[in-house]
N, C-alpha and C positions, 0 to 999 in steps of 0.2 A: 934755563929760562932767564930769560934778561929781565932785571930790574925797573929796568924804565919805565914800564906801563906804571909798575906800582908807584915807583916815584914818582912820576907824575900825578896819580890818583892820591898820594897824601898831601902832596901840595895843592892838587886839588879842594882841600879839606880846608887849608889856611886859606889860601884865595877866596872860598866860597863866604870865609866866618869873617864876622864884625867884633865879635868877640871871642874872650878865650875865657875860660873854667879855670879857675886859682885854688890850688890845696895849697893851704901853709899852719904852720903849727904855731897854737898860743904857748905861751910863756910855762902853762901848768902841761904841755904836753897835749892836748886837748887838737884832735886833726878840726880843722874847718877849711869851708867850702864857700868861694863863692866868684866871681866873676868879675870882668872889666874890658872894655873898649880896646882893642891897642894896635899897634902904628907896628908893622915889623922892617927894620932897615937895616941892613948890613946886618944880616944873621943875627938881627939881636930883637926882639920883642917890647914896644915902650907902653906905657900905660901909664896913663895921668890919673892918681888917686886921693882921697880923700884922705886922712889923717884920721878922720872919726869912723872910718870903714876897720874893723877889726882886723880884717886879712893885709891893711898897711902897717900897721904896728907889726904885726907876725912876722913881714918881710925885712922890716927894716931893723928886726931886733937878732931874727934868724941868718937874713942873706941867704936867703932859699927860698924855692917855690915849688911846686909842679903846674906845670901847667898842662890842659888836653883843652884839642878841638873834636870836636866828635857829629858823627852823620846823622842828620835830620831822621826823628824817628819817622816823619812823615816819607822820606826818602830809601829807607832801610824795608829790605825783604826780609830778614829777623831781629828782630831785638835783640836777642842774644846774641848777634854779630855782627852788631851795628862798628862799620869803621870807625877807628879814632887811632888818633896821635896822639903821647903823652910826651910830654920834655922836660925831662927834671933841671933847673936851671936855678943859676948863682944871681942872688938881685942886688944891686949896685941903685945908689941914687944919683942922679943928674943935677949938681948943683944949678942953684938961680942965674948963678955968676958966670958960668961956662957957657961959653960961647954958641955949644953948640943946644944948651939946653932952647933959647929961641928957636932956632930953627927946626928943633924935632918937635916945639908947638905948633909952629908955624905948618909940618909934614898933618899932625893932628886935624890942625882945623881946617886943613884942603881936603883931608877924606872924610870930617866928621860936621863940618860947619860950625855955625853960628854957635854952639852950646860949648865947644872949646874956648872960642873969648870971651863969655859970659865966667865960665870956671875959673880962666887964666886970672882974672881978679881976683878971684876969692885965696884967701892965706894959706886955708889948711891944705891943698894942693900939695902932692909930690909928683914929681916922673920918677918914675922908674925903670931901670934897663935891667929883660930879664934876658939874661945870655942861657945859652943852652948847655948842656955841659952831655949830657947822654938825650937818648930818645927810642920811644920802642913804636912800630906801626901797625895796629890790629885792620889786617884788610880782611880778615871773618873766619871763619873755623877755621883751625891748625896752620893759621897765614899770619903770622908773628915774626915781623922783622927788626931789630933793633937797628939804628942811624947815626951814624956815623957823620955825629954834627957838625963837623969843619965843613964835610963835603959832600952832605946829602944824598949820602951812598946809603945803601940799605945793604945790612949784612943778615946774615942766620939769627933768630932770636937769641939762640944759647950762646953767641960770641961774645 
């Protein structure tokens, strides 16, 4: 059975979403949860965050994340097998200085508008680049593929 349809149905999933779901872990070990807007370019996930957001400290003190997009339960014929991507990825910050840190605001507020240059003001702003490092794809009972992030192959889940 060829991969294809499914790769294209997980990307699906990214295409479809405005945001992505953020696991990162506090300082005492402590998992939280919570979410953010983000720009994906050149394989790499960005997301403009707040400093006073708990899940920025977590990233910026760890340099990890997980991140999932997942199928609208309004969309899903089970709950318990609602599609989703998770992609455990290494986070990196985009200094102010770097060249190309404008331009991936600039990428920002072409898909997200006017609430990116209002942000872009304000201090406690980070970007973050979350790169992917693994990724597994739940397309619903016993359909568990792990991805092969360079190259958005889908392998066997147990690979």
């Amino acid at each position: 059975m060829s991969s294809e349809p499914l790769t294209a149905d997980y990307r699906t999933l990214i295409t479809n979403s405005q945001s992505l779901i953020i696991a990162s872990s506090s300082e005492q070990g402590t998992a939280e949860v919570s979410y953010a807007p983000f720009l994906e370019y050149q394989n790499t996930y960005y997301i403009y965050v707040s400093q006073l957001a708990r899940h920025t400290g977590n990233m910026l003190r760890q340099r990890q994340a997980s991140i999932m997009f997942i199928e609208p339960e309004a969309e899903a014929v089970n709950p318990f097998a609602r599609r989703r991507l998770v992609i455990d990825c290494a986070v990196g910050e985009i200094d102010k200085l770097q060249a190309e840190y404008a331009q991936l605001l600039d990428r920002l507020q072409d898909r997200f508008g006017e609430t990116v240059s209002v942000l872009r003001s304000l201090t406690d702003f980070h970007l973050l680049a979350l790169t992917p490092l693994r990724g597994q794809y739940v397309a619903g009972f016993g359909k568990a593929f792990s991805i092969d992030v360079e190259n958005g192959v889908l392998l066997p889940a147990n690979h």
